[in-house]
N, C-alpha and C positions, 0 to 999 in steps of 0.2 A: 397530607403528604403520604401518610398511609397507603389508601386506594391506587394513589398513581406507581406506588412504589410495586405493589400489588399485579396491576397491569403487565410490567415491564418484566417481572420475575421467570415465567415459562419461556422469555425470547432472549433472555438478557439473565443470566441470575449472577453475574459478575459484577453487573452494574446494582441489582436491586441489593447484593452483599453490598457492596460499597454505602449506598442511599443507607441499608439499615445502619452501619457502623456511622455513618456520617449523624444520621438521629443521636444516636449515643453521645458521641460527642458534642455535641450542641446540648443535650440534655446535663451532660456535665458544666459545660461550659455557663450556662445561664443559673445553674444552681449555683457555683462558685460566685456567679456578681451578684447575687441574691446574701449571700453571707457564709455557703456553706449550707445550713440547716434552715430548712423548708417546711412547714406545715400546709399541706391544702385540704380546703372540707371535700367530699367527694359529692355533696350540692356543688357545686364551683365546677368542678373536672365535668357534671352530668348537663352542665348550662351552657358548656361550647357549642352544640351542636351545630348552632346558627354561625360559624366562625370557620373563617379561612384564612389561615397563613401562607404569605407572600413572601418568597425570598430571591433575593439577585446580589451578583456577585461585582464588584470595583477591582478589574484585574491590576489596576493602576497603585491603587491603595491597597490593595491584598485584603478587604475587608468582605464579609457578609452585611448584607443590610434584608432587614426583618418587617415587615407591615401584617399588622394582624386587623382583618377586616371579616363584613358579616356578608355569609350567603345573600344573596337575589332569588 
């Protein structure tokens, strides 16, 4: 999400502020159903590299929906 948010920033930085704040909160948010308190190794964080995150929106259900899959 990074790079694309990256992109968008010199033509748009209204939107790329929104996208980062929108990060934030997702990051809050999946910590919260995690328990709260998170440990990760930073092997783990350095092993994504091959990993892409999908997301799409259910305007009917109000929900985000998350698919984590690996580069091509």
């Amino acid at each position: 999400m990074g790079q694309g948010i990256d992109l968008v920033r010199e033509h748009a930085p209204e939107h790329a502020a929104l996208l980062d704040n929108f990060k934030d909160q997702l990051l809050l948010v999946l910590i919260a159903r995690l328990g709260g308190d998170v440990t990760i190794p930073v092997a783990e964080v350095d092993a994504t590299g091959n990993m892409l995150l999908s997301m799409s929106l259910d305007p009917e259900k109000r929900q985000f929906h998350f698919v984590l899959g690996r580069k091509q």
